[in-house]
C-alpha positions, 0 to 999 in steps of 0.5 A, spaced: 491 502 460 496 501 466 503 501 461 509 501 466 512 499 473 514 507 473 507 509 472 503 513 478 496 515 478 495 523 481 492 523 489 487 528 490 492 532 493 497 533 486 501 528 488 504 522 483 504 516 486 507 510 482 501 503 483 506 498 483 511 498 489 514 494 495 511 491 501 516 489 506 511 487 512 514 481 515 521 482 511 526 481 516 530 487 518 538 488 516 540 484 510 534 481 508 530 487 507 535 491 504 537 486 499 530 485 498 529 493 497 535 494 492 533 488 488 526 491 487 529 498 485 534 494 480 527 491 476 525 498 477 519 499 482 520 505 485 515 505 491 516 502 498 512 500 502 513 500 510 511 501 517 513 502 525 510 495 526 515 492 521 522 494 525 524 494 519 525 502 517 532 502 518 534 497 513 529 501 508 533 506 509 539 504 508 537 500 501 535 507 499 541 511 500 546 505 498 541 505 491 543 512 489 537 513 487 535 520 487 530 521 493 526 525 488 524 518 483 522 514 490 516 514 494 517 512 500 511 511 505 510 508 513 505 508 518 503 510 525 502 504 529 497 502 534 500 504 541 502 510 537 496 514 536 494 520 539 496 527 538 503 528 541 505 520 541 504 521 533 509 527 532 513 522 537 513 516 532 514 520 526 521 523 528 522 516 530 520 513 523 524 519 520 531 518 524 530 510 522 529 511 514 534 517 514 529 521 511 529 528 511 521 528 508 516 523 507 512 521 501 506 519 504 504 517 512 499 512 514 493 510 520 495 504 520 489 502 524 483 505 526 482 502 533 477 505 537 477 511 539 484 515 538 484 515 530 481 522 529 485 525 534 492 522 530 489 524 524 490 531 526 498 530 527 499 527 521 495 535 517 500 539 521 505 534 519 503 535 512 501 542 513 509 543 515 512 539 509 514 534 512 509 529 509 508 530 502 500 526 502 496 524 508 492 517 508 489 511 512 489 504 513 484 499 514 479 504 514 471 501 513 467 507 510 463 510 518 471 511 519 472 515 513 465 519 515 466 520 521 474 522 520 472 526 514 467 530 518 472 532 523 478 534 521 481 540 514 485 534 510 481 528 507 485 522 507 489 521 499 488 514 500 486 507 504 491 502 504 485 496 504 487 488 505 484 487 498 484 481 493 479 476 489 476 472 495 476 480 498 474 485 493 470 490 498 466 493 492 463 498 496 469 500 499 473 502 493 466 505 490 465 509 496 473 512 496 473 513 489 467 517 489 470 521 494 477 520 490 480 517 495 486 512 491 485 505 493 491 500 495 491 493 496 495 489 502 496 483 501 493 483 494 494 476 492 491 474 498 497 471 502 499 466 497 491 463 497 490 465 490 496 462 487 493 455 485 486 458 485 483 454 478 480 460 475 486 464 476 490 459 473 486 458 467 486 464 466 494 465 466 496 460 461 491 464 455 496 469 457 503 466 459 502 468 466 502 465 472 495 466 477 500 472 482 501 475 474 494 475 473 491 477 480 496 484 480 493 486 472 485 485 475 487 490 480 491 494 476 484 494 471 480 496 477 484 502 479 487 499 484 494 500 487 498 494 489 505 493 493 506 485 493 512 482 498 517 477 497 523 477 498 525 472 492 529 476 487 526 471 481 519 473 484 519 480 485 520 481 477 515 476 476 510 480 479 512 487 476 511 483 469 504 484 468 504 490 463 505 487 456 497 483 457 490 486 459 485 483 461 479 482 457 472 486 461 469 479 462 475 475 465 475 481 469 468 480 471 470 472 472 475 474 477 470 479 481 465 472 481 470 469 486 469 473 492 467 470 498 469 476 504 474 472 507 479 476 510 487 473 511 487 479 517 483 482 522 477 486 522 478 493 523 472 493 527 473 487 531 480 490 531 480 495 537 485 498 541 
């Protein structure tokens, strides 16, 4: 049972990782971003979730330093984008995205997309970085299960994680099976499927049994899956609402009415047809 907004759940490589945090994809750089980050530190997450392609690392930073937060309690995770991959252009944009953030290590560095034919290739700049201690974990982002074998075949460090679009109308079961059974950790992007979830009538219903709303309800049926979730907004009422889901537990059958509500739709690309 999920218990708290600090809980985390082990990585296969012994790292802690708390299974609720901040995405800030689409958060602006600047004060936007770094109110939004301190009044989620405020409420109490302590994960934060950002990317190269978000230009938004400066302002993360700057929130963690201004936080006063010891760096040891957060969890700070961002990735390598797409014009980036390669083996030397890799190690290049992560000392880019470290100066940004202001960091001196990072908890955990991402793939963001496979792409075509460059990801095996960045993945072994993201193990020396993890071997050099510069990077605590190592994961993917995107990936569908061939990426995961054929990058698992090919290389030392299996990924600690797949950061997946992941929500009920895109449950990806065979995905989250596949992971788990290599212990994998899974985490969802867009979990609440970009706001499409939030006037779904099954998911309402179920919310008012428990005084909570279909964003509250979404968050706790991935929690119950073992699932890792990073919801955005940017609205301080909103960031504490999503992080109220730990008084409540869903009962084994509305997890399964929540399961039936898969269509396979996508809010983003295929990372098959995503290709680069």
């Amino acid at each position: 049972m999920k218990k708290s907004l600090q809980g985390t759940t082990t990585l296969h490589n012994g790292v802690k990782m708390p299974y609720f945090g901040l995405g800030v994809y689409k958060v602006e750089d600047g004060n936007e971003v770094i109110q939004t980050v301190k009044t989620a530190l405020e409420v109490g997450y302590r994960a934060i979730d950002t990317a190269a392609l978000y230009n938004n690392e400066e302002g993360v930073g700057q929130a963690i330093k201004e936080s006063g937060i010891p760096r040891e309690d957060l969890f700070i995770t961002t990735k390598v984008w797409n014009t980036d991959q390669g083996y030397d252009n890799t190690l290049k944009a992560f000392d880019t995205s470290m100066k940004k953030l202001g960091l001196d290590y990072l908890d955990l560095y991402l793939i963001h997309w496979p792409g075509k034919d460059k990801y095996v290739e960045t993945w072994h700049a993201l193990e020396k970085l993890y071997k050099d201690g510069r990077v605590r974990a190592i994961g993917v982002s995107n990936f569908h299960i061939h990426h995961l074998q054929k990058l698992m075949e090919q290389s030392d460090e299996k990924p600690v994680i797949n950061q997946v679009e992941l929500h009920p109308y895109l449950s990806q079961k065979e995905l989250i099976t596949f992971c788990q059974n290599e212990g994998i950790a899974v985490e969802a992007w867009s979990p609440l499927g970009r706001g499409r979830l939030l006037n779904d009538p099954t998911l309402v219903e179920i919310g008012k049994k428990y005084g909570k709303t279909a964003a509250q309800v979404t968050l706790r049926w991935h929690l119950q899956n073992e699932v890792i979730v990073i919801p955005k907004s940017v609205t301080p009422s909103r960031i504490k609402e999503n992080a109220e889901i730990f008084d409540f537990e869903l009962t084994e059958e509305e997890m399964k009415k929540i399961d039936s509500l898969n269509k396979n739709e996508r809010t983003g690309k295929d990372p098959d047809e995503f290709l680069f």
